[in-house]
N, C-alpha and C positions, 0 to 999 in steps of 0.2 A: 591369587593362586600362581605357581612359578610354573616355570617351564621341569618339567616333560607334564607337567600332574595335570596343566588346563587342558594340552590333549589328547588326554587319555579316553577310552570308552569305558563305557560303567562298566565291566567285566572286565577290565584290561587293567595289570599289575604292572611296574618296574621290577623287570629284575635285575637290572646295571644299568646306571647312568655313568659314561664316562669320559673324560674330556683327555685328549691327545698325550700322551706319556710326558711327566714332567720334563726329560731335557731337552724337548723343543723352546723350552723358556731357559735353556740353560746358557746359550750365546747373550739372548738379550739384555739375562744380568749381567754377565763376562761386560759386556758393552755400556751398561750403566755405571759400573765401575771403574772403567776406564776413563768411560767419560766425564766423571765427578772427578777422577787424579785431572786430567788432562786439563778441564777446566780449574780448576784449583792452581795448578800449577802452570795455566796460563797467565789467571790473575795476578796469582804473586808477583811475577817477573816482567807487569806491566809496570815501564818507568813510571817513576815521579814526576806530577807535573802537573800543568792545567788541566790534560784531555784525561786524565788518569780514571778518575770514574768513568768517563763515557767509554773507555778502550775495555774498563773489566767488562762494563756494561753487555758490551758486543762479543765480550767472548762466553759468559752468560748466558745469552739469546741462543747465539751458537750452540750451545751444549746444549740449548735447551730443545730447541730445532733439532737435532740430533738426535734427539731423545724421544723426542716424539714418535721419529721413524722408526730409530732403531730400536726402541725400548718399550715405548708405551703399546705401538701397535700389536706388536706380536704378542704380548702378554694378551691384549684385549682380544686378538682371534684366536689364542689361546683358550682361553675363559669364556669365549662365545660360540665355541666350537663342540657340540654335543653328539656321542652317540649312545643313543640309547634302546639298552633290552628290553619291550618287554613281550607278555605272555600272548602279543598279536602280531607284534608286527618287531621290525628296527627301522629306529629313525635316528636322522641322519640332518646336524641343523650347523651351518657356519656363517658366521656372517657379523661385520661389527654395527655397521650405520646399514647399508642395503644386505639382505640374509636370502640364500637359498637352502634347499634340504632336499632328504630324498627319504618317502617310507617305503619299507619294502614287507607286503605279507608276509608272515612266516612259511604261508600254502604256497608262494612264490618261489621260495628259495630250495635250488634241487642241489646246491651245493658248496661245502663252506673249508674253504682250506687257512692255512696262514703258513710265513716264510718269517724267518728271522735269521738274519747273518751272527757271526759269534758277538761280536756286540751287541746285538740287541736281546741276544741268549743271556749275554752279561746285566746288562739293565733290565730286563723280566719287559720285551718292547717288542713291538714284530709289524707284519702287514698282512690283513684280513682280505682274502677273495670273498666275493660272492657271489655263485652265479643263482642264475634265477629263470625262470620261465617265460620263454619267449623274447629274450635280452639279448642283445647282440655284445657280448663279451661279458666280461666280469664286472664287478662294483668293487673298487679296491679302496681300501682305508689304511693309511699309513700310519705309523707313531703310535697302535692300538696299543694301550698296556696291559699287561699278561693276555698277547694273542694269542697264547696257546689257548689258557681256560676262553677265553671268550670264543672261538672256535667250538670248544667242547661244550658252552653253555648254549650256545647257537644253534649246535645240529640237537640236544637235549629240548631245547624249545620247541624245533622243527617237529620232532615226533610226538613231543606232548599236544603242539597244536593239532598233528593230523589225528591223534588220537578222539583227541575233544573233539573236533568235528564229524569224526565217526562215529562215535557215540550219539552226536547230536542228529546224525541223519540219520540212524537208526531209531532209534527213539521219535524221532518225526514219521519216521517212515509207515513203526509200530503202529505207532495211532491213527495216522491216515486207516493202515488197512484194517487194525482194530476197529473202529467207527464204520466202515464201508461192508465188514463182517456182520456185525449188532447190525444195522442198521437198514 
């Protein structure tokens, strides 16, 4: 079973999973591409000679060392960076080899804003507040994509949650004094 769905509660839906706005990965390909010309065109203009293979070799390794930092990682905290809706809670998972997160009740959350400069107005990208009950500040999530709807689906959660529970403590409530009436 993958992630969000192993931790889900038997009652508890996704209603968005989503991972950080695609042009956080937009530099690391810019930098993959640079660094395939750069290497390429290191090779080429390694003299002719003895050490000629061992010199592409090393600028190979080079790019490839490079690549690691500058390419492979961010994609992979990218790709392993989750936040997710759903009808209980939002969870909150980043992490490649060692992973932290954060869940936050929906009955927690007293308030959900977002901010987005004209660029991020431009690419449909923004940054999520959230404050919550009894929290010493906000919970901020950067690179959310379409921060506005996810905002608007956040506080829609929030009411639907408190709704459900109202219902549910009345209907509990019912029956308690239903039973203690009969009874």
């Amino acid at each position: 079973m993958a992630y969000p769905d192993k931790v889900l509660g038997a009652d508890e839906e996704v209603e968005r999973h989503l991972h950080p706005h695609w042009l956080t990965v937009f530099w690391p390909i810019v930098a993959f591409l640079v660094l395939v010309g750069l290497a390429s065109f290191g090779a080429a203009i390694v003299p002719a000679g003895d050490q000629q293979g061992l010199y592409r070799l090393v600028v190979v390794g080079v790019a490839v060392v490079l690549a690691v930092f500058l390419v492979v990682a961010p994609l992979l905290r990218w790709r392993t960076t989750h936040y997710v809706l759903t009808t209980h809670r939002l969870l909150y998972r980043v992490g490649i080899l060692s992973r932290h997160g954060r869940d936050i009740g929906l009955s927690r959350i007293t308030d959900v804003s977002f901010r987005q400069t004209l660029w991020e107005r431009l690419v449909n990208s923004g940054t999520v507040s959230i404050e919550t009950a009894g929290e010493g500040g906000p919970t901020v999530f950067r690179a959310v994509p379409d921060s506005e709807g996810v905002q608007q689906l956040l506080n829609q959660l929030v009411e639907e949650d408190a709704d459900r529970r109202a219902r549910a403590g009345v209907g509990h409530l019912g029956d308690h004094f239903g039973r203690g009436a009969a009874g």
